[in-house]
N, C-alpha and C positions, 0 to 999 in steps of 0.2 A: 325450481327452474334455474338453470344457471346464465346470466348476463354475458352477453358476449365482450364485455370490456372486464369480466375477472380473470384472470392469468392462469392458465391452464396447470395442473399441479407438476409437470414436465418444465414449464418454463420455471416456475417458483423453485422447483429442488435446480435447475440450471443459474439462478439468480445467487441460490444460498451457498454452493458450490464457489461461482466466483468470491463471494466475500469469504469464505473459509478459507481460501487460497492468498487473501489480504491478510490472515487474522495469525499474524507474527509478526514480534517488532523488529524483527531482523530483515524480512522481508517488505515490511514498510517503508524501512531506512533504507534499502536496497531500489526501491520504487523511487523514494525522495531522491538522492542520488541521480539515478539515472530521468528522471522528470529535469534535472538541474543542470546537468552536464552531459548529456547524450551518451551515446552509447561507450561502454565501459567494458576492460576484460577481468577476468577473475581475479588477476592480481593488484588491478588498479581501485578497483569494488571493496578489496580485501585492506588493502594499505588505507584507503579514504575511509572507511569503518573503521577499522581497528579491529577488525572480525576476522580469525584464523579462518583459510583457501578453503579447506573442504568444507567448511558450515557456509563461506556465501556460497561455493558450489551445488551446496543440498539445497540450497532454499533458490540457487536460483533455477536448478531442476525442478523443482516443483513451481515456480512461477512459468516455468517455460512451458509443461505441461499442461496448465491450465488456460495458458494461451496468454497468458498476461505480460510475458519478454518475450521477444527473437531474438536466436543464437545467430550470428552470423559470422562465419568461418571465413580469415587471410590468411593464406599462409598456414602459419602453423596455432594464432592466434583467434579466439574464438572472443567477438565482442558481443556485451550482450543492452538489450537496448527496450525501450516500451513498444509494446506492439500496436499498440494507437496512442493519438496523440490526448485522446482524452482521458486519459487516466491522469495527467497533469491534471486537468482540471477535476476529479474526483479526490484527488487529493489534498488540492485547494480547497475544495469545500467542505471537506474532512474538519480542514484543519480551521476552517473560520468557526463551525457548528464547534469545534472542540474549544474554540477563544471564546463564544458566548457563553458557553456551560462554564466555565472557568471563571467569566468575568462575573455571573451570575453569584456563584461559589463564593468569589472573592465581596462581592457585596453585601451577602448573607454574614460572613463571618465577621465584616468589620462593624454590622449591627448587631453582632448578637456580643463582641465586644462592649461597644460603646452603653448597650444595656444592663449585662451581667459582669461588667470587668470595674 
């Protein structure tokens, strides 16, 4: 019998979908980025990375796709920006979970120093 508060396997493959579309550090750094400094064009994404124009263009093709940036067209200029504001905040948490794993790490290593060293 299935619970009505288990996640239907539509929503689960749409869940996994978004995070696959997270899962490149080019596109992370492109997320960090534009979480930081609002919306950006290809060239300015490209120069603030250090990342050659058509690879932040592939990746931000694929972030746009997956509904994670809007493109938004001046002129001749196309800025690209996060499409909610909470992926700031998913990134933030990203990035705390990833400072306790780390700090965890680092306390492990400087006992197994102080033991075996």
């Amino acid at each position: 019998m299935s619970s009505r508060f288990e996640p239907s396997p539509e929503l689960q493959t749409l869940k996994a979908e978004f995070f696959r579309a997270l899962a490149h550090p080019a596109r992370i750094r492109l997320l960090e980025v534009l979480a930081a400094s609002g919306a950006q064009n290809v060239q300015a994404l490209s120069a603030r990375l250090g990342i050659d124009q058509p690879i932040v263009s592939q990746q931000l093709a694929k972030l746009r796709t997956s509904g994670i940036v809007t493109a938004v067209k001046s002129g001749t200029t196309v800025s690209y920006a996060l499409a909610d504001p909470l992926l700031k905040d998913l990134l933030h948490v990203a990035k705390d979970i990833l400072n306790r794993r780390l700090t965890g790490a680092q306390v492990l290593l400087r006992e197994l120093r102080r033991h075996h060293g």
